[in-house]
DSSP file (Angstrom, degrees, kcal/mol; ACC not computed):
  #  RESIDUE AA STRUCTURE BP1 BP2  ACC     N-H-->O    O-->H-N    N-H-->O    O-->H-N    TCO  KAPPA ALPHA  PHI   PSI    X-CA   Y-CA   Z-CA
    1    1 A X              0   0    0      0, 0.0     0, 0.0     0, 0.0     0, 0.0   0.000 360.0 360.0 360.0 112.2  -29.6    6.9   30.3
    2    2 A X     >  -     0   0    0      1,-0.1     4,-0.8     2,-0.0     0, 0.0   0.063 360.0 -89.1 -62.1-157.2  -28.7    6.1   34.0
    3    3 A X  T  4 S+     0   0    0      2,-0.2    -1,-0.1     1,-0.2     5,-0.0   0.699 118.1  47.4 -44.0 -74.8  -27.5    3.1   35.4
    4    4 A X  T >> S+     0   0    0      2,-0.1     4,-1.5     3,-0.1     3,-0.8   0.676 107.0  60.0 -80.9 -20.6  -30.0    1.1   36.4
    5    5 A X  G >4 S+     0   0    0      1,-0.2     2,-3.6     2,-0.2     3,-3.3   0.877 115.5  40.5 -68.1-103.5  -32.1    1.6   32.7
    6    6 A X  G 3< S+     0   0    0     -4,-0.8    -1,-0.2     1,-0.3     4,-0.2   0.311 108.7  51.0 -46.0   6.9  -29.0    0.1   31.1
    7    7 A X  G <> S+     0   0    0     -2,-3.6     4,-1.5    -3,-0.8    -1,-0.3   0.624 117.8  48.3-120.0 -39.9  -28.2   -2.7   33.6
    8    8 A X  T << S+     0   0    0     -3,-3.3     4,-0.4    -4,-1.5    -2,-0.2   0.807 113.0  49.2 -86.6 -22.6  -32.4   -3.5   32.9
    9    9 A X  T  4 S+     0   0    0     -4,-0.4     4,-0.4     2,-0.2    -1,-0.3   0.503 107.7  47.9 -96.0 -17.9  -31.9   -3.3   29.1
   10   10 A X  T  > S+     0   0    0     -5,-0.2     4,-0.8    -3,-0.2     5,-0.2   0.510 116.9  48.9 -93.4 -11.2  -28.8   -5.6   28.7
   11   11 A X  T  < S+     0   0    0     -4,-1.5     5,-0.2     2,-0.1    -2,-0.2   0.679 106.4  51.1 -80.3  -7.5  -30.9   -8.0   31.0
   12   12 A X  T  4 S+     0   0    0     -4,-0.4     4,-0.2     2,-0.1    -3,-0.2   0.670 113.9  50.4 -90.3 -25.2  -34.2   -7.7   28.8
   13   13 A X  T  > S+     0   0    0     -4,-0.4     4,-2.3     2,-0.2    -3,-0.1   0.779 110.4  47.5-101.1 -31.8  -31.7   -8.6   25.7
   14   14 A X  H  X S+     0   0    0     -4,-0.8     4,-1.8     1,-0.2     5,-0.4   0.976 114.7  43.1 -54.0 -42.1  -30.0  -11.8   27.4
   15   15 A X  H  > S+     0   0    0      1,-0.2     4,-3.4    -5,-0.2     5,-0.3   0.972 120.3  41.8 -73.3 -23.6  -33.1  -13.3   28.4
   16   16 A X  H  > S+     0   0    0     -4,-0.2     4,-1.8     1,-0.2    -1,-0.2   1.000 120.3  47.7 -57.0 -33.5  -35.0  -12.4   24.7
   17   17 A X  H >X S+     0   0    0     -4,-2.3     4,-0.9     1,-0.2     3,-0.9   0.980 110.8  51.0 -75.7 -42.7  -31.5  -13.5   23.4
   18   18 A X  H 3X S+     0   0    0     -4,-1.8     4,-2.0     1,-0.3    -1,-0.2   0.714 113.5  48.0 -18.3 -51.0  -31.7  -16.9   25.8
   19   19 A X  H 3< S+     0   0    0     -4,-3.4    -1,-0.3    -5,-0.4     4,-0.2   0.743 101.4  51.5-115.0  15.2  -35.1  -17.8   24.6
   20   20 A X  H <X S+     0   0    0     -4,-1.8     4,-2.0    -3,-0.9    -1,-0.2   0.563 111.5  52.8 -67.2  -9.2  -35.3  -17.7   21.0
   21   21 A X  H  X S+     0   0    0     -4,-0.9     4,-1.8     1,-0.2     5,-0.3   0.859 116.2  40.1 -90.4 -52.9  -32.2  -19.9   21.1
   22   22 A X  H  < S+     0   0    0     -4,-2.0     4,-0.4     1,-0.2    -1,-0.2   0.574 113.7  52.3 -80.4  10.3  -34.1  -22.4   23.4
   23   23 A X  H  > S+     0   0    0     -4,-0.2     4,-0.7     2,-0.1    -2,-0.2   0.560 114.7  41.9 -77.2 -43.7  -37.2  -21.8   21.5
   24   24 A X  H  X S+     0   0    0     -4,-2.0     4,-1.4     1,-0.2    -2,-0.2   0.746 113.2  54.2 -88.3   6.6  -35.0  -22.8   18.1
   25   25 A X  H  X S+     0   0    0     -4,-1.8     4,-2.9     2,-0.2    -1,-0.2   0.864 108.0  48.0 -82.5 -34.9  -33.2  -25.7   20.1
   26   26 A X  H  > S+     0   0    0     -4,-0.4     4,-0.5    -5,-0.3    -2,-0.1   0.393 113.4  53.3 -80.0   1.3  -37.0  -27.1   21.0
   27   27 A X  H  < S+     0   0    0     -4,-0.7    -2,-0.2     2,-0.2    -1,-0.2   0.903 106.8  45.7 -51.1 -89.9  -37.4  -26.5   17.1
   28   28 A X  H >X S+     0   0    0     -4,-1.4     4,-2.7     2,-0.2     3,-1.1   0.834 112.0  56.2 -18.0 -76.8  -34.4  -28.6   16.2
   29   29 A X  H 3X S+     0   0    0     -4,-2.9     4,-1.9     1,-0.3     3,-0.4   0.923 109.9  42.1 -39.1 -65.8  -35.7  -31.2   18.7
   30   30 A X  H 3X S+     0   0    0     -4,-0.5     4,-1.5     1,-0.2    -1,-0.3   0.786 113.6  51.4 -46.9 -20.6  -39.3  -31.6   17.0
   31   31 A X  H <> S+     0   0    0     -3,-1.1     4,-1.7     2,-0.2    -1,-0.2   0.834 105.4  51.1-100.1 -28.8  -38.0  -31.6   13.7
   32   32 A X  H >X S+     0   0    0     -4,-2.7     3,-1.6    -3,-0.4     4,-1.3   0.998 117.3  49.4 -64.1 -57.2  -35.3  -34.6   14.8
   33   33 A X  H 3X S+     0   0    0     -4,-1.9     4,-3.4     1,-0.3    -2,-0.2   0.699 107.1  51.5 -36.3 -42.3  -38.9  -36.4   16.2
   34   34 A X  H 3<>S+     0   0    0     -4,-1.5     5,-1.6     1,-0.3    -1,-0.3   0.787 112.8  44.6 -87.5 -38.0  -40.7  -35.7   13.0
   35   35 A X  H X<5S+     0   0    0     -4,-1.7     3,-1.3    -3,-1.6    -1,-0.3   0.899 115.0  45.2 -68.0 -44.9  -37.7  -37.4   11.0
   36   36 A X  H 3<5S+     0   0    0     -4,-1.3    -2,-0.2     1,-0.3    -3,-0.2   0.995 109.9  56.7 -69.1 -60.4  -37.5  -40.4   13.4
   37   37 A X  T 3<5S-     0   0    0     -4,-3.4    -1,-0.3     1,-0.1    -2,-0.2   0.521 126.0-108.1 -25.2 -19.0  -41.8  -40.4   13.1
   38   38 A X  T < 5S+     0   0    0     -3,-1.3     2,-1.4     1,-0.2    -3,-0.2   0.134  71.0 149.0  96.8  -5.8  -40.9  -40.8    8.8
   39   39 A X    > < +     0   0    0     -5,-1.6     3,-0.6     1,-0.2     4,-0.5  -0.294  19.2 175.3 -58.4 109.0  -42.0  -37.4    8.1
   40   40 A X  G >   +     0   0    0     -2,-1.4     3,-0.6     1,-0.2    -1,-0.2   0.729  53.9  85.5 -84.2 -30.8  -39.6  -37.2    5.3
   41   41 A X  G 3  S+     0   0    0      1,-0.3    -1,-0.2    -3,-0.1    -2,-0.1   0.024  96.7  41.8 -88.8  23.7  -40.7  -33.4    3.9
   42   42 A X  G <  S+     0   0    0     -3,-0.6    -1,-0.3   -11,-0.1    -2,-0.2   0.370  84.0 121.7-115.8 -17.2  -38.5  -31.7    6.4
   43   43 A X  S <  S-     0   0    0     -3,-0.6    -3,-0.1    -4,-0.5   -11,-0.0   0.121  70.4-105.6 -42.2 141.8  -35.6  -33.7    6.2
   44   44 A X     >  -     0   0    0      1,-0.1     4,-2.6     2,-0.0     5,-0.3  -0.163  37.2-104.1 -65.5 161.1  -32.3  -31.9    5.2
   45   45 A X  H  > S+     0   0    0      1,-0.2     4,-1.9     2,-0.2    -1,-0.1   0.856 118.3  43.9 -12.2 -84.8  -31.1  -32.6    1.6
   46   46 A X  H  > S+     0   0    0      1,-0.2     4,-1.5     2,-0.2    -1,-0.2   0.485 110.8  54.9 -84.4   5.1  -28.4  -34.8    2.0
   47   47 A X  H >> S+     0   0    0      2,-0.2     4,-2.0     3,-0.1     3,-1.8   0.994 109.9  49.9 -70.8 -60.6  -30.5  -37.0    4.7
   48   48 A X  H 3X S+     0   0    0     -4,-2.6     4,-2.3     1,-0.3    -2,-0.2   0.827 107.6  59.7 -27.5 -58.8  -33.4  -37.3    1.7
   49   49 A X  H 3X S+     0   0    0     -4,-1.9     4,-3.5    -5,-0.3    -1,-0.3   0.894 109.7  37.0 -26.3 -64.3  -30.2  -38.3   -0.3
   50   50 A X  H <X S+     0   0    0     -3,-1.8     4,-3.5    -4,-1.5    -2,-0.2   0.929 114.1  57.1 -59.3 -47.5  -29.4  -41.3    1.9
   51   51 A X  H  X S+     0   0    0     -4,-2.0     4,-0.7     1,-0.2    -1,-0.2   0.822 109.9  42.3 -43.0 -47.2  -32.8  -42.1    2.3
   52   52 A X  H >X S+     0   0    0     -4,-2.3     3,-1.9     2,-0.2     4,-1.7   0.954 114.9  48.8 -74.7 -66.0  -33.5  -42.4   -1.4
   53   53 A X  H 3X S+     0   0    0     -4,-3.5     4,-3.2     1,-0.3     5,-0.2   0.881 111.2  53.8 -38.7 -52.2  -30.2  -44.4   -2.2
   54   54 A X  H 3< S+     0   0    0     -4,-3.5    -1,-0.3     1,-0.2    -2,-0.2   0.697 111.4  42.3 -57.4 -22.5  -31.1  -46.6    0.7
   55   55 A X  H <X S+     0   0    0     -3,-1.9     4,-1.1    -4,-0.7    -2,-0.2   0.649 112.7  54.1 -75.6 -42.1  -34.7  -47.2   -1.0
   56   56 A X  H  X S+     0   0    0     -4,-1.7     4,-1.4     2,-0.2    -2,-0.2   0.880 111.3  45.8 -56.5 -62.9  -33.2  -47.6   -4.6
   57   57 A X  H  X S+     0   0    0     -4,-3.2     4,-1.0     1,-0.3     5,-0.2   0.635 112.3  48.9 -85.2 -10.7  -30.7  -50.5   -3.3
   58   58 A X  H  > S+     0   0    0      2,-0.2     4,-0.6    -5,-0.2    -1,-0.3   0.773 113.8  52.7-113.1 -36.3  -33.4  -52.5   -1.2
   59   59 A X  H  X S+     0   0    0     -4,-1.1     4,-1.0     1,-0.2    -2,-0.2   0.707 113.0  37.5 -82.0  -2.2  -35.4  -52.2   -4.3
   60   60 A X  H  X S+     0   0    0     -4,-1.4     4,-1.7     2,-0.2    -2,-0.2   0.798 107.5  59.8-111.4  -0.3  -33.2  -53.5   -6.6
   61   61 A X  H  X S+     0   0    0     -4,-1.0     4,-1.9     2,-0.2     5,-0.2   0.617 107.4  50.0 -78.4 -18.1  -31.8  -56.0   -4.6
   62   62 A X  H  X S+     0   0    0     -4,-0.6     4,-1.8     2,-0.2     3,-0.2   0.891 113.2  50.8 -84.1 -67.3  -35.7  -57.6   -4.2
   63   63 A X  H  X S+     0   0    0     -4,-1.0     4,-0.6     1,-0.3    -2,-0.2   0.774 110.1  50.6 -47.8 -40.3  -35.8  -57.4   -8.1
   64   64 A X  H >X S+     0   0    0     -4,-1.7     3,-2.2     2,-0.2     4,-1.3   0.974 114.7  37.3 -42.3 -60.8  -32.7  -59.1   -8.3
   65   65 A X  H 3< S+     0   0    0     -4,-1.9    -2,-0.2     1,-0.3    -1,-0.2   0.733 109.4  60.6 -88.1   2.3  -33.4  -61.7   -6.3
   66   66 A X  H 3< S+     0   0    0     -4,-1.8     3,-0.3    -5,-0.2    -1,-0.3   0.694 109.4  51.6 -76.1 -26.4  -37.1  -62.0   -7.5
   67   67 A X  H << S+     0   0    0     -3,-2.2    -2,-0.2    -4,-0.6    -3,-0.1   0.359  99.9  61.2 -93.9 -18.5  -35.2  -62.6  -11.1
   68   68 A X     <        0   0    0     -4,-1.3    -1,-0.1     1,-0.2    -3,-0.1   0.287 360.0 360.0-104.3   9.5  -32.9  -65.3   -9.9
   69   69 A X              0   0    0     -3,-0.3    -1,-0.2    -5,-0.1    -2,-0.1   0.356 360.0 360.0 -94.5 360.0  -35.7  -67.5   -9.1
């Protein structure tokens, strides 16, 4: 392999390597929209987690105070 074939094949693997990384950063990005939008069925785990806890305490604090009337 001369020279220039190898100098054109470590530039054909940066840029491939360059855009799948911005292709999974623009990924990343949709997926943060889709969470902020409420789609909840990509959300990581421990976000779900929070979500859920947070959902739990706001409904028992309305039952509570629905019970103290």
């Amino acid at each position: 392999m001369d020279r220039m074939s190898m100098l054109s094949q470590v530039v054909r693997v940066n840029l491939s390597i360059q855009l799948s990384l911005k292709e999974s950063l623009i990924g990343r990005q949709r997926i943060a929209e889709f969470t902020l939008g409420g789609r909840a069925d990509i959300l990581s785990p421990t976000m779900k987690e929070g979500y859920a806890q947070r959902y739990r305490r706001t409904l028992e604090q309305a039952s509570s105070a629905i019970q103290t009337r």
